[in-house]
MDAnalysis code that builds the backbone (N, CA, C; Angstrom):
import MDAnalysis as mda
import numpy as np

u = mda.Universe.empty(456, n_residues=152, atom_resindex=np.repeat(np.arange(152), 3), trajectory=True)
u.add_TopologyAttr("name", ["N", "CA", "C"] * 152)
u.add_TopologyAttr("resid", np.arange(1, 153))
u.add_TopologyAttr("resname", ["UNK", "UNK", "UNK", "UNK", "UNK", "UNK", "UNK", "UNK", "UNK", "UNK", "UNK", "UNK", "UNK", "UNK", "UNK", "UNK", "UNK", "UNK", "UNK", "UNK", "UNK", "UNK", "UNK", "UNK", "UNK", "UNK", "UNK", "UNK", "UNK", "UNK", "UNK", "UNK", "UNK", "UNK", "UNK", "UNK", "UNK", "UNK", "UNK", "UNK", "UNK", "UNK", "UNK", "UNK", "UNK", "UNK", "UNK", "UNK", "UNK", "UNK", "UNK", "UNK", "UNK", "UNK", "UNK", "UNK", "UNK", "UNK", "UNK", "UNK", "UNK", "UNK", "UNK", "UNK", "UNK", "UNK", "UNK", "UNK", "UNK", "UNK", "UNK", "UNK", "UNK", "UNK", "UNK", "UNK", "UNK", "UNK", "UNK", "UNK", "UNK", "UNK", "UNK", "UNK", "UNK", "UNK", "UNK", "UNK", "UNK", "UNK", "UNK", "UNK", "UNK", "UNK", "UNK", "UNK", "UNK", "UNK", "UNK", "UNK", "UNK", "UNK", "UNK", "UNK", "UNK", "UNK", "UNK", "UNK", "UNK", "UNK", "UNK", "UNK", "UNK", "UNK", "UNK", "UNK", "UNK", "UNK", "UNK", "UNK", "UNK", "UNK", "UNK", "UNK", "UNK", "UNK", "UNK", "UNK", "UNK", "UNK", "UNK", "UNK", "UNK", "UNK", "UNK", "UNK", "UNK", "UNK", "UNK", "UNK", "UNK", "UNK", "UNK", "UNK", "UNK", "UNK", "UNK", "UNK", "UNK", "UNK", "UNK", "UNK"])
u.atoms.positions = np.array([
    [155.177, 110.164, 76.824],
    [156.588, 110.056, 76.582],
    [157.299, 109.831, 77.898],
    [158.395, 109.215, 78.186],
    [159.421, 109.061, 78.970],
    [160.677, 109.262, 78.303],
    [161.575, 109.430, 79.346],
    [163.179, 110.092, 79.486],
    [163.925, 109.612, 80.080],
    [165.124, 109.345, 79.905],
    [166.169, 108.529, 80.482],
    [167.503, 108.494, 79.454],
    [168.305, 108.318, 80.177],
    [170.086, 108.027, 80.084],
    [170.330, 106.383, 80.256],
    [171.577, 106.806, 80.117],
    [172.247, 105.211, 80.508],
    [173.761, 105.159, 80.650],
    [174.208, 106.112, 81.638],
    [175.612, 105.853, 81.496],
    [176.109, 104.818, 82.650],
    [177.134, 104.739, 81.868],
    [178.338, 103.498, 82.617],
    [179.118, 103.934, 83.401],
    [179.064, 104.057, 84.785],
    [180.030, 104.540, 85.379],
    [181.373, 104.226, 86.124],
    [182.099, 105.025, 86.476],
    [183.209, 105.007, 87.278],
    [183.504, 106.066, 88.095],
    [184.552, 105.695, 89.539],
    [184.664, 106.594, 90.183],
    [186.452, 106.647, 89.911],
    [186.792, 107.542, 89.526],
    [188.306, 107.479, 89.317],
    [189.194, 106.359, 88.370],
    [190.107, 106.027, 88.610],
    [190.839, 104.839, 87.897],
    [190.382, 103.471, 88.031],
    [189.435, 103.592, 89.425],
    [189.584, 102.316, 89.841],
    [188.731, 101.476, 89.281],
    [189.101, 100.099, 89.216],
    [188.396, 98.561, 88.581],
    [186.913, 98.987, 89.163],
    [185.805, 98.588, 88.444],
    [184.424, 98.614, 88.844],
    [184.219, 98.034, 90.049],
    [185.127, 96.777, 90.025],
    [185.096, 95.343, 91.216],
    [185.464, 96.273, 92.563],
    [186.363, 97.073, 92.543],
    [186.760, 97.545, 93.925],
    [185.604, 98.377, 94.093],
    [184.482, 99.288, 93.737],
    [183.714, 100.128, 94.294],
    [182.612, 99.904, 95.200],
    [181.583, 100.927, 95.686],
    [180.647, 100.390, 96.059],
    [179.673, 101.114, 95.601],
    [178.103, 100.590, 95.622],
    [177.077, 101.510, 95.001],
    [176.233, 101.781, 95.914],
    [175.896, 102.409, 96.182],
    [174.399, 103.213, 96.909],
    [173.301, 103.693, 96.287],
    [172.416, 103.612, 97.022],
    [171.071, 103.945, 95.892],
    [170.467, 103.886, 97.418],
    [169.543, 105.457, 97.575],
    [168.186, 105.176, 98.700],
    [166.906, 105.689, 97.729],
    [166.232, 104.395, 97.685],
    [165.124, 103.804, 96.823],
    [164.460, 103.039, 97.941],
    [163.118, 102.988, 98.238],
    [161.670, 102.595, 98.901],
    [161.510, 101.654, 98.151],
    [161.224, 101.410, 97.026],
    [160.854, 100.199, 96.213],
    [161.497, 99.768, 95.013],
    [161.092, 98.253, 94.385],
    [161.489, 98.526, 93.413],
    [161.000, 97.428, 92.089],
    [160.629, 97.219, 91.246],
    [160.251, 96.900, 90.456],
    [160.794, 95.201, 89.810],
    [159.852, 94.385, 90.058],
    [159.662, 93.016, 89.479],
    [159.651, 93.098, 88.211],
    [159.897, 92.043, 87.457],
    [159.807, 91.240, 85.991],
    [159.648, 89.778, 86.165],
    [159.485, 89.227, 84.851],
    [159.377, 87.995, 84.341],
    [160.933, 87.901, 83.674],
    [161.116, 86.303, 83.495],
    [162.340, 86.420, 82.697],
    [162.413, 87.166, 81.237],
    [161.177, 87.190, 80.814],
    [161.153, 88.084, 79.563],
    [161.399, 89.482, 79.619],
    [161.764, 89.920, 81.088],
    [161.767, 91.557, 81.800],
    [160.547, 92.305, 81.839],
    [159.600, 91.716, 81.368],
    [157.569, 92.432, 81.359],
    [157.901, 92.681, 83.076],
    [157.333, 94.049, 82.988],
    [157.121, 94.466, 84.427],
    [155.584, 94.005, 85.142],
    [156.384, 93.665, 86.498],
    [155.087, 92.519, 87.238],
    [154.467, 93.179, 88.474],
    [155.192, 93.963, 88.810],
    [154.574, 94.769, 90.306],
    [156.160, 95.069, 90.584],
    [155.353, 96.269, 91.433],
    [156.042, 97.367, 92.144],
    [156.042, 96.535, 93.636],
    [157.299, 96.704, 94.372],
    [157.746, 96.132, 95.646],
    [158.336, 97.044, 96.691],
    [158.008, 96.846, 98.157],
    [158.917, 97.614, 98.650],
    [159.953, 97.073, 98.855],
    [161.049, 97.368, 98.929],
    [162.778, 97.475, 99.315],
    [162.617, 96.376, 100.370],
    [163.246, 94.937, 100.196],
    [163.410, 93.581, 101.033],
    [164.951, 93.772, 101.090],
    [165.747, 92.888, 101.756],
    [166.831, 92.657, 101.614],
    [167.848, 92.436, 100.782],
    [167.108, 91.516, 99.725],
    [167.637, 91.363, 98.444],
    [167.963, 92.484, 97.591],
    [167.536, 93.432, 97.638],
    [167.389, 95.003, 96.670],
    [168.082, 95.739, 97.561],
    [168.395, 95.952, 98.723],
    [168.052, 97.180, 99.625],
    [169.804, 97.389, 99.256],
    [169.781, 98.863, 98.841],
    [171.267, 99.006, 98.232],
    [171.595, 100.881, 99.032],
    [170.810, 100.694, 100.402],
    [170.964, 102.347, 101.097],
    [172.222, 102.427, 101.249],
    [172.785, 101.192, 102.028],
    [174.209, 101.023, 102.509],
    [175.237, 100.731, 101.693],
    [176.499, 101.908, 101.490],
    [177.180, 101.409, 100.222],
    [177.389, 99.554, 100.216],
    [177.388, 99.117, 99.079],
    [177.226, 98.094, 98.657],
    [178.558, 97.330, 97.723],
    [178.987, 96.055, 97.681],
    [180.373, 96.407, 96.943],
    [179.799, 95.740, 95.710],
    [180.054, 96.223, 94.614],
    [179.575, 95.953, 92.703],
    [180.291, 94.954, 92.903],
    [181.315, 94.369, 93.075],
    [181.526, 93.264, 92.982],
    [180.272, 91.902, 93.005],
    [179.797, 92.097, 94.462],
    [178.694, 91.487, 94.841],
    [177.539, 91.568, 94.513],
    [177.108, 92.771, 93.448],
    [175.420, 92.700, 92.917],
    [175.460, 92.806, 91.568],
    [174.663, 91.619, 91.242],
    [174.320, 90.802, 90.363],
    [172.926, 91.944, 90.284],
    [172.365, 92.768, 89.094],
    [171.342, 93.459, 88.749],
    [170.820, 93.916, 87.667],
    [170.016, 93.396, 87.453],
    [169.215, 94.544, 85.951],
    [167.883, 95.159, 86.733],
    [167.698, 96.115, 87.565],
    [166.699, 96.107, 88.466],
    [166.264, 97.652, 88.381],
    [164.730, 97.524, 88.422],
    [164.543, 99.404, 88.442],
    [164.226, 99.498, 89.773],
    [164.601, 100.390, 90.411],
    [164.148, 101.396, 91.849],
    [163.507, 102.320, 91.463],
    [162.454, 102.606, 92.448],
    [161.301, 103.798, 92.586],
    [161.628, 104.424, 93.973],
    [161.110, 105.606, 94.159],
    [160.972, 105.871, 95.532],
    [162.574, 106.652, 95.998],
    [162.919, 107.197, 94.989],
    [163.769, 107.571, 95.034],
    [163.862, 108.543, 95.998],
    [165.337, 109.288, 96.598],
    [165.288, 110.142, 97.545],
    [165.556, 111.620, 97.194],
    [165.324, 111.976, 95.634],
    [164.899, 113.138, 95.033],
    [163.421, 113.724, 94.971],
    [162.514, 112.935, 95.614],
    [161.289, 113.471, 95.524],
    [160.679, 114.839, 95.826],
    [161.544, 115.307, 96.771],
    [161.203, 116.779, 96.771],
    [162.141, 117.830, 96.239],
    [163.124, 117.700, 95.788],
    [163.916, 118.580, 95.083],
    [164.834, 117.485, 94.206],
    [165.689, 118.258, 93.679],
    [166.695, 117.883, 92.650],
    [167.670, 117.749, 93.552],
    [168.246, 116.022, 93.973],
    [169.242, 115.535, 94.589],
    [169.850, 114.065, 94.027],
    [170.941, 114.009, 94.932],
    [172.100, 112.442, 94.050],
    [170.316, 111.384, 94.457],
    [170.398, 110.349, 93.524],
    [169.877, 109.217, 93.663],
    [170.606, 108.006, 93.460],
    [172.377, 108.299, 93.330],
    [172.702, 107.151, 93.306],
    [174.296, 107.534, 93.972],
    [174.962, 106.950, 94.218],
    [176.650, 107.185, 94.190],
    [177.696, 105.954, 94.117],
    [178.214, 106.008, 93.566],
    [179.904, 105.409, 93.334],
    [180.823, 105.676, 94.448],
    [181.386, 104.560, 95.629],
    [182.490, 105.094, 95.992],
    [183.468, 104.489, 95.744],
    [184.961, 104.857, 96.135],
    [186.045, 104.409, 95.689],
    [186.418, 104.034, 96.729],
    [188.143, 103.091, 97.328],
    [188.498, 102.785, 98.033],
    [189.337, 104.001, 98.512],
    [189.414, 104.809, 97.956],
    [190.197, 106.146, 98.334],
    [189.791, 107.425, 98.956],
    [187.904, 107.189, 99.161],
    [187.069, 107.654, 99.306],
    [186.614, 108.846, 98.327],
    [187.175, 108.610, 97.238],
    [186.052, 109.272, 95.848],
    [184.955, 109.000, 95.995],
    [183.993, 109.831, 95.325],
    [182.737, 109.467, 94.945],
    [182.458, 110.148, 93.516],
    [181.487, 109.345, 92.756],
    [180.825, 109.555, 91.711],
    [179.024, 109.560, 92.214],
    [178.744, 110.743, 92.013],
    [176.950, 110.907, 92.355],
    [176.579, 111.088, 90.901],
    [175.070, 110.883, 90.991],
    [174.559, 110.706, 90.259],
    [173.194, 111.451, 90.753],
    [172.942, 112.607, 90.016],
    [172.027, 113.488, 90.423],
    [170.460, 113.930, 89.346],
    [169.341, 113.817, 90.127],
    [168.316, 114.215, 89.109],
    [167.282, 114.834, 89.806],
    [166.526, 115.428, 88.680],
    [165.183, 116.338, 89.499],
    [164.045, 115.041, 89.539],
    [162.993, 115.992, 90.148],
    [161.992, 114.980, 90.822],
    [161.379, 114.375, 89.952],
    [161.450, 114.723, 88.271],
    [161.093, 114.123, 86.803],
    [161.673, 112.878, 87.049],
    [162.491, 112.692, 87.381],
    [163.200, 111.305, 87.259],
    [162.855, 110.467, 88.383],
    [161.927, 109.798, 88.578],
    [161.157, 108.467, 89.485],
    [161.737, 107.368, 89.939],
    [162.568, 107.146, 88.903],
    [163.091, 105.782, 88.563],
    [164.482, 105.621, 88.201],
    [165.136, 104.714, 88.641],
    [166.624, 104.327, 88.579],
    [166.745, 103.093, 88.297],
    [167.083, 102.242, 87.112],
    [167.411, 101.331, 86.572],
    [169.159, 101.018, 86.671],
    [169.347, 99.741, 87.404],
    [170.665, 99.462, 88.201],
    [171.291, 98.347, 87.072],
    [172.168, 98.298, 86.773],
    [172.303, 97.713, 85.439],
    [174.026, 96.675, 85.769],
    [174.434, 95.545, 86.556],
    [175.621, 95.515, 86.490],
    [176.196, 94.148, 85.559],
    [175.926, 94.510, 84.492],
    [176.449, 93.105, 83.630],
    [178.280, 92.996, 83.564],
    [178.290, 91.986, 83.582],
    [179.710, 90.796, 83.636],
    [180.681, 90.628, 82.756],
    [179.809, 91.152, 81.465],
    [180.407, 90.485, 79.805],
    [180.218, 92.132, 79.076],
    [180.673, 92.861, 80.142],
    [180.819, 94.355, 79.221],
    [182.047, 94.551, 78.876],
    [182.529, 94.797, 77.514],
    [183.780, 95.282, 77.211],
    [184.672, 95.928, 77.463],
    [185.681, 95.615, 77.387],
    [186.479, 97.029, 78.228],
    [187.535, 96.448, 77.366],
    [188.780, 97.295, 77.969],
    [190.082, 96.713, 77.034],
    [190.767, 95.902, 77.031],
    [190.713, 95.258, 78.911],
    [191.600, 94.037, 78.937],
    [190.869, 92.907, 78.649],
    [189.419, 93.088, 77.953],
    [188.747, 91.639, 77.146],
    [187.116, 92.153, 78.050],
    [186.716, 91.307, 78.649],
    [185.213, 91.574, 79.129],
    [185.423, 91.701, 81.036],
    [184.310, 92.649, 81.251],
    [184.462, 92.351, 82.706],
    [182.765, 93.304, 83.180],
    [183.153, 93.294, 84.898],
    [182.200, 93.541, 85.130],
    [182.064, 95.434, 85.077],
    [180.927, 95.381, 85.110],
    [180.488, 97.368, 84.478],
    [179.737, 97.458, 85.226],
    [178.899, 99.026, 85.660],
    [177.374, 99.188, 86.236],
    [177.055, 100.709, 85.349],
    [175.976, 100.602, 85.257],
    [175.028, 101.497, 84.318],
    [173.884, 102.151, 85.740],
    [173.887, 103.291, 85.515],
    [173.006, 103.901, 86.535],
    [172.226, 104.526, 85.909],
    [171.136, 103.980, 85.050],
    [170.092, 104.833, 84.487],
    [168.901, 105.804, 85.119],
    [168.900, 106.887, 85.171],
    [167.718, 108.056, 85.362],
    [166.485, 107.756, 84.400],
    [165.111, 108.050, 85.292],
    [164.429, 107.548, 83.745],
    [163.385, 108.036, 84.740],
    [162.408, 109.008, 83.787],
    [161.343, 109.233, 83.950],
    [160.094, 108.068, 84.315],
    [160.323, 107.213, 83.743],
    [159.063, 106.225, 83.815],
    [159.965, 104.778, 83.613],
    [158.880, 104.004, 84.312],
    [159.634, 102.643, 84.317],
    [159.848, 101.852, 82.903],
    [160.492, 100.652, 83.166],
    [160.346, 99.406, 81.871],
    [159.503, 99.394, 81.649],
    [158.630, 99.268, 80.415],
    [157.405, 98.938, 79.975],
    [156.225, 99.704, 80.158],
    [156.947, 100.817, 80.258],
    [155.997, 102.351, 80.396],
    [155.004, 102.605, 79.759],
    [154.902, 102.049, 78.262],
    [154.335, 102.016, 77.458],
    [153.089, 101.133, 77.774],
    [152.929, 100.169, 78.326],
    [152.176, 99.062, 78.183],
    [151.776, 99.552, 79.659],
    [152.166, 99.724, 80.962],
    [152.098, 99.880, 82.034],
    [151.149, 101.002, 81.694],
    [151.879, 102.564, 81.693],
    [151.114, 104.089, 81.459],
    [151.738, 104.495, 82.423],
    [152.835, 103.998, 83.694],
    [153.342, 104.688, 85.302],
    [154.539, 105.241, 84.286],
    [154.119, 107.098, 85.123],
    [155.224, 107.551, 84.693],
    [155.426, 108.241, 83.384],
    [154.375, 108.612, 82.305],
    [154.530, 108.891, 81.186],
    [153.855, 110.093, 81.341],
    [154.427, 111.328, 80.381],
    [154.220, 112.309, 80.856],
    [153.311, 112.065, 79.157],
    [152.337, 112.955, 78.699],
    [151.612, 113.837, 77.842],
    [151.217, 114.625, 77.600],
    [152.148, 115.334, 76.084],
    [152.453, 116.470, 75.765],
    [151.027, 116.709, 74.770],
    [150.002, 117.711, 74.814],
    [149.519, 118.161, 73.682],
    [150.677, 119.107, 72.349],
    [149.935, 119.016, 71.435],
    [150.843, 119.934, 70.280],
    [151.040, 120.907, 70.855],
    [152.809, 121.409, 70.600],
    [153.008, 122.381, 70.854],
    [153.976, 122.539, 72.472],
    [153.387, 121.657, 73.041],
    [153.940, 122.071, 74.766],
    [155.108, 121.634, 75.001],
    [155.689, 122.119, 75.540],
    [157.252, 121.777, 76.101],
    [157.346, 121.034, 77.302],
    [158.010, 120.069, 77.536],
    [158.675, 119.418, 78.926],
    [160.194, 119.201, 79.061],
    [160.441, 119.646, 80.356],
    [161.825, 119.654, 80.354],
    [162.258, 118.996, 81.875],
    [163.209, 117.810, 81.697],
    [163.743, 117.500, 83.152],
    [165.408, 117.353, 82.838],
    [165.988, 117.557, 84.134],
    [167.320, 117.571, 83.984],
    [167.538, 116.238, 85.407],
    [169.123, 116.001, 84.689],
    [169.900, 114.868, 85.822],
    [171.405, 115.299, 85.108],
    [172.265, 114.701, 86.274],
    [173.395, 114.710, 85.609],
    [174.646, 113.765, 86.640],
    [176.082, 113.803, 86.628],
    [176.980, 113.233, 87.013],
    [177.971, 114.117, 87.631],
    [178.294, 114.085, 88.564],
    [179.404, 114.910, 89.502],
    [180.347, 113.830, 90.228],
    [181.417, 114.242, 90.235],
    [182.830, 113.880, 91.175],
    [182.717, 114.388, 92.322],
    [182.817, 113.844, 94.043],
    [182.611, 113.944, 94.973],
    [183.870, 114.222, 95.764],
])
């Protein structure tokens, strides 16, 4: 089994377009246009999102590994604002993987625009077919991981 969210975030009032995103992630995960996962990568230029980053400018449906929760329960992602808000995005070491999500044609009220989705997720895309990342429960056993969202 794997675990994961998918929320849409924001940091305050402000337009998605004005923010920036951060993520410190080591690697991060290839596809095909069909999204079949192809190999695991380390962090090139194209991906590398340590340095806040402005959503305006990234174009992504992309999973990160290598997250910087690996030894305890810490942010793996953040939102800032031009006002210097932040929105973090926090998970325990269950959570491997961060799926960066910023589509164009997401709804909102003044018609469509751009959004970002910061998914937590135990195991990658195609976990199933892959096996990275899937935890197995015999009858009976319990697993439990936590993540969550805080204002900065």
């Amino acid at each position: 089994m794997g675990g994961g969210g998918a929320p849409y975030l924001r940091s305050g009032a402000h337009p998605v377009e004005q923010l920036e995103l951060a993520v410190a992630a080591t690697a991060w995960l290839d596809k095909d246009e069909r999204l079949n996962a192809l190999g695991i990568h380390p962090i090139d230029a194209e991906h590398d999102l340590h340095r806040p980053t402005a959503l305006a400018g990234i174009d992504a449906n992309t999973a990160y590994t290598g997250l910087a929760n690996g030894d305890a329960t810490g942010p793996i992602a953040e939102l800032r604002a031009p006002d210097g808000g932040r929105t973090v995005l926090w998970a325990d070491p269950a959570f491997g993987w961060l799926q960066v999500y910023t589509p164009r044609d997401h709804p909102r009220p003044d018609g469509t625009g751009l959004a970002v989705a910061l998914e937590p997720m135990t195991a990658p895309p195609d976990a199933l077919n892959s096996r990275l990342g899937l935890a197995h429960l015999a009858p009976g056993a319990e697993w439990s991981a936590s993540w969550g969202i805080r204002a900065a």
